[in-house]
C-alpha positions in Angstrom: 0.0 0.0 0.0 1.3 3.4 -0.9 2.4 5.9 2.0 -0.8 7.6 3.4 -1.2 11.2 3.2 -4.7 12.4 4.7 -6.6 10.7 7.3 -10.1 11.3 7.3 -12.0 10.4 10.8 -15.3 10.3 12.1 -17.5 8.7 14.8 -20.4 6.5 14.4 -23.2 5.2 16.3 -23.9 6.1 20.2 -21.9 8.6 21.5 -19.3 7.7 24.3 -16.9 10.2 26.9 -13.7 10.5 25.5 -14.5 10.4 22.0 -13.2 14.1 21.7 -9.5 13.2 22.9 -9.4 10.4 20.3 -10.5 13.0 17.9 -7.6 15.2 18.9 -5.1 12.7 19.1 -5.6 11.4 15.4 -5.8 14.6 14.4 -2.4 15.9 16.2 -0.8 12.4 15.7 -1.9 12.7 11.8 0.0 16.7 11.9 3.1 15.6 13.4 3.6 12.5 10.8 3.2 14.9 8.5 0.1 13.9 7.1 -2.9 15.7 5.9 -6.7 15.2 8.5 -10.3 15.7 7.9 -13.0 15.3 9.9 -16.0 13.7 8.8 -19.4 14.9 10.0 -22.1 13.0 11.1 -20.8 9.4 10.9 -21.0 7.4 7.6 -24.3 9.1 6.5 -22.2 12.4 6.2 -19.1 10.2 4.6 -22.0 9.6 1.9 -22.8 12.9 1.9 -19.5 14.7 1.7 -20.0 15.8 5.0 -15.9 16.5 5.2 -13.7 18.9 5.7 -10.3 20.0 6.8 -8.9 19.8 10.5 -6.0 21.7 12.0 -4.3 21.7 15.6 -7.2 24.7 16.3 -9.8 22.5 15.4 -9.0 20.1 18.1 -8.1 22.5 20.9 -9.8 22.8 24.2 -11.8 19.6 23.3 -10.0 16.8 25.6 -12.3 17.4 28.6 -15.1 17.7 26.6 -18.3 14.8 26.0 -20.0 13.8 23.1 -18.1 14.3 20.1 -17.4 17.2 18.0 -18.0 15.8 14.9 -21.5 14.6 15.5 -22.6 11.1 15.1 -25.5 8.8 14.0 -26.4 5.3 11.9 -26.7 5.3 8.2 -29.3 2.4 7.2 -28.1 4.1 3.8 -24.1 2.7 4.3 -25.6 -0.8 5.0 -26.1 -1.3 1.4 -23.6 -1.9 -1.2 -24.6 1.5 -3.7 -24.5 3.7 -0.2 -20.8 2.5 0.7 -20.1 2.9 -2.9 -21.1 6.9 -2.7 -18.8 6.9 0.6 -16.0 5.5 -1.0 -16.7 8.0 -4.0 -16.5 10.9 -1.5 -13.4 9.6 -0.2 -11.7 10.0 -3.5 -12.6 13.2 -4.2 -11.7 14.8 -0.7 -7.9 12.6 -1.5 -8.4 10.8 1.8 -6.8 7.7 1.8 -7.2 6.1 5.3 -9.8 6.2 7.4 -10.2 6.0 11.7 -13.5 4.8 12.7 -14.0 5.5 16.4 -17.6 3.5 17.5 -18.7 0.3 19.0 -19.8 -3.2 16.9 -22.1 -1.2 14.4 -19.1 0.9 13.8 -16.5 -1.6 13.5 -18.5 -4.1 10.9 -19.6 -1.4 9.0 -15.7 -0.6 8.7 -14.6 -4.3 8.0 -17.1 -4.8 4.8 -16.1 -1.1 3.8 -12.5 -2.3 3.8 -13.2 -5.3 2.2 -14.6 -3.7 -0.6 -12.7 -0.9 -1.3 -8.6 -2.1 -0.7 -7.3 1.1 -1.7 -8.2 2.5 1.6 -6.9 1.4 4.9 -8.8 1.7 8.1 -8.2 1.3 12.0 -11.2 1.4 14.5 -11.1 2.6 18.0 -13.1 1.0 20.6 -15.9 3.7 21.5 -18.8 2.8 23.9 -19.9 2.9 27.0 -20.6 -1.2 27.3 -17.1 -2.5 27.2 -18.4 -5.2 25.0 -16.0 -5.7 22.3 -13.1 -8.1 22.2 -9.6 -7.0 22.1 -9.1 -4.6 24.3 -9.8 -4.5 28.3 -11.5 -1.3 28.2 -13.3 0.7 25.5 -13.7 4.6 25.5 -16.2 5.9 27.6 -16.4 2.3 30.0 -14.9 4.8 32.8 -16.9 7.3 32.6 -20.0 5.8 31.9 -19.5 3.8 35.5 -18.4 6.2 37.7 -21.3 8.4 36.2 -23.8 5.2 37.3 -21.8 5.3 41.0 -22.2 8.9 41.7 -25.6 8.9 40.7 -26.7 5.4 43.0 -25.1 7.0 45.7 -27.4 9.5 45.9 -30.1 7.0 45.7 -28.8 5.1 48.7 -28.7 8.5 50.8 -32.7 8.9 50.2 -33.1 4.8 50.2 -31.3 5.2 53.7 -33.6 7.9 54.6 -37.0 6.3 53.7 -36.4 2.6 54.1 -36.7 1.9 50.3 -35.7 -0.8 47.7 -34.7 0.6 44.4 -34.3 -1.7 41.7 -31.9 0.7 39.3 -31.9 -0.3 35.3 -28.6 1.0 33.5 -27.7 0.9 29.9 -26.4 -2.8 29.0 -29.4 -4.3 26.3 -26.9 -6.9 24.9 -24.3 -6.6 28.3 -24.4 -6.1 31.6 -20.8 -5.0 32.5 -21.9 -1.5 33.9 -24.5 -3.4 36.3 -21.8 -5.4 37.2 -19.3 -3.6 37.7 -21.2 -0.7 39.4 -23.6 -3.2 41.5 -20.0 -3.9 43.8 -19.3 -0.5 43.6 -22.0 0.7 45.0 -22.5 -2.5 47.5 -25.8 -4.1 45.6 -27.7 -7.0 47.3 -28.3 -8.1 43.6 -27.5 -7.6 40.2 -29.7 -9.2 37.2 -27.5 -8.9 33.9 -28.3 -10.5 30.4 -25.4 -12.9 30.3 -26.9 -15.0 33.5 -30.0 -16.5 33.4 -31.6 -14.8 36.2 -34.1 -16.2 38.5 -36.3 -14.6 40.5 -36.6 -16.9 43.3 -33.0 -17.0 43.7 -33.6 -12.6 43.9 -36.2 -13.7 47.0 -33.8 -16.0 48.7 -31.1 -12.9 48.6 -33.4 -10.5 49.8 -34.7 -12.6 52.5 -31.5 -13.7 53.8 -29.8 -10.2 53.7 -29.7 -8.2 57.2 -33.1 -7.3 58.5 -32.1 -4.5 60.3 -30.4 -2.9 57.0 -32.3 0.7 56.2 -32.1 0.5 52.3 -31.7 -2.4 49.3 -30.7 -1.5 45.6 -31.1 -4.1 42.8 -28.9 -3.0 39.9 -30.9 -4.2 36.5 -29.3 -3.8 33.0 -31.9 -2.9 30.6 -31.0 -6.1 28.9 -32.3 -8.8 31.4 -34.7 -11.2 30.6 -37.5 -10.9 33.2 -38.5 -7.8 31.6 -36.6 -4.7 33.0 -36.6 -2.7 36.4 -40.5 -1.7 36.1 -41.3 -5.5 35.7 -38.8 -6.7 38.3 -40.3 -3.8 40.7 -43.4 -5.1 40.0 -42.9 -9.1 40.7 -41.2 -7.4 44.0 -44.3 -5.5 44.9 -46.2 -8.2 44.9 -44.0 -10.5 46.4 -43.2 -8.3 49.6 -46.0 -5.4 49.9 -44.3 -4.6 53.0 -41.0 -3.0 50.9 -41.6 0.4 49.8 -40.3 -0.6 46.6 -38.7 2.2 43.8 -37.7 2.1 40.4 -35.0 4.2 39.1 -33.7 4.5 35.2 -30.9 5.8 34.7 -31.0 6.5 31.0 -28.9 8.8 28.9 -27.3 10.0 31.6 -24.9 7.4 31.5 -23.6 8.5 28.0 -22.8 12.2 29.0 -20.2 14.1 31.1 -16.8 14.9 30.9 -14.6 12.0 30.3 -12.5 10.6 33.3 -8.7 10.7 33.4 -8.7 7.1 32.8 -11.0 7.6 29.5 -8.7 10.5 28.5 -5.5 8.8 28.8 -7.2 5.2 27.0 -8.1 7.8 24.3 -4.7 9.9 23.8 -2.8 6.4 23.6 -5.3 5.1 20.8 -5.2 7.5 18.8 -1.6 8.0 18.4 -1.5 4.2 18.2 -4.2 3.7 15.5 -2.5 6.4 13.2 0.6 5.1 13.5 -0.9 1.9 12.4 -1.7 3.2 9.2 1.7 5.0 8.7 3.1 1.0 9.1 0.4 0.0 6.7 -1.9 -2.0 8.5 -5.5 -1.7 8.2 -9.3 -3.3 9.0 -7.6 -3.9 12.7 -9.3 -2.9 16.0 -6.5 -0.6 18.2 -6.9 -1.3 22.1 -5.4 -2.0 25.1 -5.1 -5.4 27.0 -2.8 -6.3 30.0 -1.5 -2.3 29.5 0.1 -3.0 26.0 -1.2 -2.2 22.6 -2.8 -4.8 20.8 -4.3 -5.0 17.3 -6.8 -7.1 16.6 -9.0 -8.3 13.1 -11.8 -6.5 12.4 -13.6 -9.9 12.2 -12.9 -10.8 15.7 -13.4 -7.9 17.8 -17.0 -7.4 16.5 -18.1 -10.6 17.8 -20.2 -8.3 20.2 -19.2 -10.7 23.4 -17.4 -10.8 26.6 -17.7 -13.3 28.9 -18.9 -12.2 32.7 -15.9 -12.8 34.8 -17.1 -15.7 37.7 -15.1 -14.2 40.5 -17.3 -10.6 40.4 -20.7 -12.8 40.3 -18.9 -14.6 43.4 -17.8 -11.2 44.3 -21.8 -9.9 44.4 -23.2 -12.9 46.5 -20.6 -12.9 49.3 -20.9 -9.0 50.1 -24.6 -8.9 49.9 -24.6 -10.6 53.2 
């Protein structure tokens, strides 16, 4: 492949914290290789639309701390078809950009690998972006951090009035497909039970861990992802409800807010290293290869493997859950 010289980037699908600092390191890492950047608006909808245009040092500063992402984002039913990626590519050609980074989640990074596998002459690197932590080949994706200690801040506060009113709250966050952030944020926050999609979960078994918990203990929270099978946190409140009228029983969504806020150090730092490392990538002539980080390395990994869109629960945190509910 011949030596790149203009990047184009963009972001695609749900937004995630930190998506701005992988912005600005491609963009800066792009500048200081000499190479040419532009940003492309709106995801791959405005790579079909010749939504592009040119990016400087300016056009990335002051942006690290910020959320969202500056270059807007979205899902193009239009790219999923063979004439829309075929206008992309066009666009591509006429703005003389000749690699691509793709920062988004599994929608993302399969609409990247058939890209690349149909057009050859342009190389392209994904960055893991999304709040679920649910692709493979890298420990943590953009935004995971964030996203968790946004859920933690917020459940605190709901212990302080659960604590003040004797309540149960059963609290749904974002996990449709995976329930890392339930997981993850039900120890945080000391859960007597967490209901995630990857575990069959029973509600009798729910009973037996509310029943055998501490009578004397003021407040209970459930941590739901939105993803579980008996129907999410209204339904689970619900079977509760009728189960033990005596519990003043709450429901709490969390919703959107999980996706917002200004990214975490962690996020920031995850972010700066990607980015250099994806465009360097392409300077060594590698493409349709997921950039991430495992064990604090590195690592590249296939397209075709990291979208496999699932990550095993690790046994030790369910064990984790059911000994320090007690």
């Amino acid at each position: 492949m011949a030596a790149i010289k203009k990047i184009g980037v963009f972001t695609s699908g749900s937004d995630s914290p930190g998506m701005n600092a992988a912005i600005r390191a491609v963009v800066r890492t792009a500048i200081y290789y000499d190479m040419e950047v532009a940003g492309i608006r709106r995801g791959y909808e405005g790579m079909i639309n010749g939504e592009i245009s040119p990016m400087d040092r300016k056009s990335v500063a002051n942006i690290i701390q910020r959320g969202g992402t500056i270059l807007k984002t979205g899902r193009s039913e239009q790219f999923k078809t063979i004439a829309g990626r075929k206008r992309a590519y066009d666009q591509l050609k006429k703005n003389d950009i000749d690699a691509l980074v793709a920062l988004g989640g599994n929608g993302t990074l399969i609409g990247a690998r058939e890209f690349g596998e149909e057009y050859k002459d342009i190389a392209i690197v994904g960055l893991p972006c999304t709040i679920d932590n649910d692709l493979l080949g890298t420990d943590f994706t953009i935004g995971y951090d964030t996203a968790i200690n946004t859920v933690i801040e917020a459940v605190d506060k709901i212990r302080d009035t659960a604590e003040s009113h004797d309540r149960l709250f059963i609290v749904e966050v974002m996990g449709r497909d995976c329930g890392l952030i339930a997981l993850r944020t039900g120890i945080g926050i000391g859960a007597e039970a967490i209901m995630i999609p990857e575990t069959r979960s029973d509600m009798n078994a729910l009973f037996n861990r509310l029943e055998r918990g501490r009578k004397d203990k003021a407040s209970k929270i459930v941590m739901v992802a939105e993803g579980d099978e008996p129907g999410g946190a209204f339904e689970i409140g619900r079977i509760i409800q009728e189960k033990y009228p005596n519990y003043d029983t709450r429901v709490s969504i969390l919703g959107h807010i999980q996706r917002g806020g200004k990214p975490t150090c962690m996020d920031r730092v995850l972010a700066s290293r990607l980015g250099v490392a994806a465009v360097e990538r392409l300077r060594e002539g590698h493409t349709g290869e997921m950039v991430g980080l495992i064990h604090n390395s590195i690592a590249y990994t296939p397209f075709e493997q990291s979208v496999k869109h699932h990550v095993d629960v690790n046994a030790e945190f369910l064990k984790i859950v059911e000994i320090l509910s007690l």
